[in-house]
Phi, psi and omega in degrees: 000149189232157140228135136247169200221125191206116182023060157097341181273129193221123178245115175231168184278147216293320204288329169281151167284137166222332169226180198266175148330303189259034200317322180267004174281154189275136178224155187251127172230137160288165174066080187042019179292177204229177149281133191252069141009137166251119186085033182269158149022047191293162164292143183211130192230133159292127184218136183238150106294104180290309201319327181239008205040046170271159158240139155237157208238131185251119180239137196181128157330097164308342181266293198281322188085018152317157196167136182257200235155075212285065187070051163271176167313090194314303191277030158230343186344313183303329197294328200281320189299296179333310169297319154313300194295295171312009178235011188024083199226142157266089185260186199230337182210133131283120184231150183239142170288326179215190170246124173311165142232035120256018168208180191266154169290196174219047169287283158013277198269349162282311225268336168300293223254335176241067199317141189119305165325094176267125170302182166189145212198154177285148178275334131034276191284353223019030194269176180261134176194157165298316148262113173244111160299157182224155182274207210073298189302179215229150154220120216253119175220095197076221170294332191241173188214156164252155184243130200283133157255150173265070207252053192290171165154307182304314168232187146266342159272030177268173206210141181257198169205139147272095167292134191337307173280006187057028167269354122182163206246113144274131199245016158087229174245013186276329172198131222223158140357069188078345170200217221195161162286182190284182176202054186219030177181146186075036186082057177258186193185122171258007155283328153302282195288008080356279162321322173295333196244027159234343188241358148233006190233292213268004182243007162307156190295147170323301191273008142010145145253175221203096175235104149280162179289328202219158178197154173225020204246334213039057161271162200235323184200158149218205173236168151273358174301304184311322189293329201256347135319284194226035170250130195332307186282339192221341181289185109102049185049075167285153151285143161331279204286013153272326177299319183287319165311310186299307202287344161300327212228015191291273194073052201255138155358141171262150201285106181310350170239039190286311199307326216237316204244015165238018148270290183315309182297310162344307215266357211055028175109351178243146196299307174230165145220134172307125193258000000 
């Protein structure tokens, strides 16, 4: 069993228990304890970066205001923090779905800027974080929590998130808005990321909601019902192997900030070192 425990934030390995039946029941605690609502919420605030069409996801207890932090930004980190404190949120973590190639995280400079802060990254990916997550794992902020998937094919070290209630997933570059990420760098394989998405994604309840990492469309969200119905690449009963053709055939650009930004994602966000 692994734990670490940082302001209320609890990551545990798949072998623990972590809550009861009754989880969603309204309870009372004494001595400065708090109420937990039934059928509430978690919190979720969506944030874009044009510059890379990336989102990042400000996630939080509604109740403690404990709160993570999703695939940021390096050049928005101010925005992000600014958004917490205006949601009087504690956060606690930078969690990266992956190590990008087109922008640097902002794990680095939340971790500069917030005491406390723990990055967090698939072990996987072999990048540096303070935390390297397995899928199983659970990551807990207050009362609530995400449940880590392993979806590799874009990279091999990518990760979905689940929220406790299956009210919706972030999927990182695994599966996007009508497609999916490249799969022709950085260990990727589209015959892997095909399995990752139809065995770990595509069995999710219908009504899902569907938060990628990325859109170039200014689309915002989907379900998985919609993906697996009609996205072009992986939806509408595709075969693997029309899925390998397709993603055989992109014949998309090489990514202009891969060189700069997944040696700094390697690094967790810092930009150069001196050797």
């Amino acid at each position: 069993m692994f734990k670490v425990i940082a302001n209320s934030l609890f990551l545990f390995r798949p072998t623990t228990i972590i809550f009861t039946t009754n989880r969603f029941s309204t309870t009372t605690s004494i001595m400065g304890g708090a109420i937990s609502q039934k059928d509430e919420k978690i919190g979720l605030k969506q944030l874009f970066d044009e510059e890379s069409s990336t989102y990042t996801y400000l996630i939080w207890d509604q109740t403690t205001k404990d709160a993570v932090l999703v695939d940021p930004v390096d050049v928005q980190v101010d925005r992000d923090i600014k958004e917490a404190k205006e949601n009087g949120l504690n956060l606690v973590l930078g969690v990266n779905t992956h190590a990008h190639a087109d922008h640097i995280t902002g794990t680095h400079f939340l971790k500069q800027k917030i005491p406390g802060l723990k990055s967090v990254i698939a072990e996987a990916s072999e990048a540096k974080a303070d935390i390297l997550i397995k899928p199983g794992d659970k990551i807990a902020f207050g009362h609530r929590s995400l449940d880590v998937r392993a979806t590799p094919g874009h990279t091999s070290g990518c990760l979905s998130f689940v929220a406790d209630d299956e009210s919706f997933v972030l999927t990182g570059d695994a599966l996007m808005i009508e497609g999916c990420g490249r799969t022709d760098f950085q260990g990727g394989s589209a015959e892997t990321l095909y399995d990752s998405v139809h065995s770990q994604l595509f069995t999710l309840p219908p009504d899902t909601v569907v938060y990628p990492a990325h859109d170039y469309k200014g689309r915002t969200e989907s379900t998985i019902q919609k993906e697996k119905d009609s996205n072009p690449r992986l939806g509408g009963q595709k075969t693997k192997d029309e899925f390998v053709e397709i993603m055989k055939n992109l014949n998309l650009n090489y990514p202009k900030m891969i060189d700069i930004a997944v040696p700094a994602n390697m690094r967790c966000g810092v930009p150069d070192v001196q050797e």
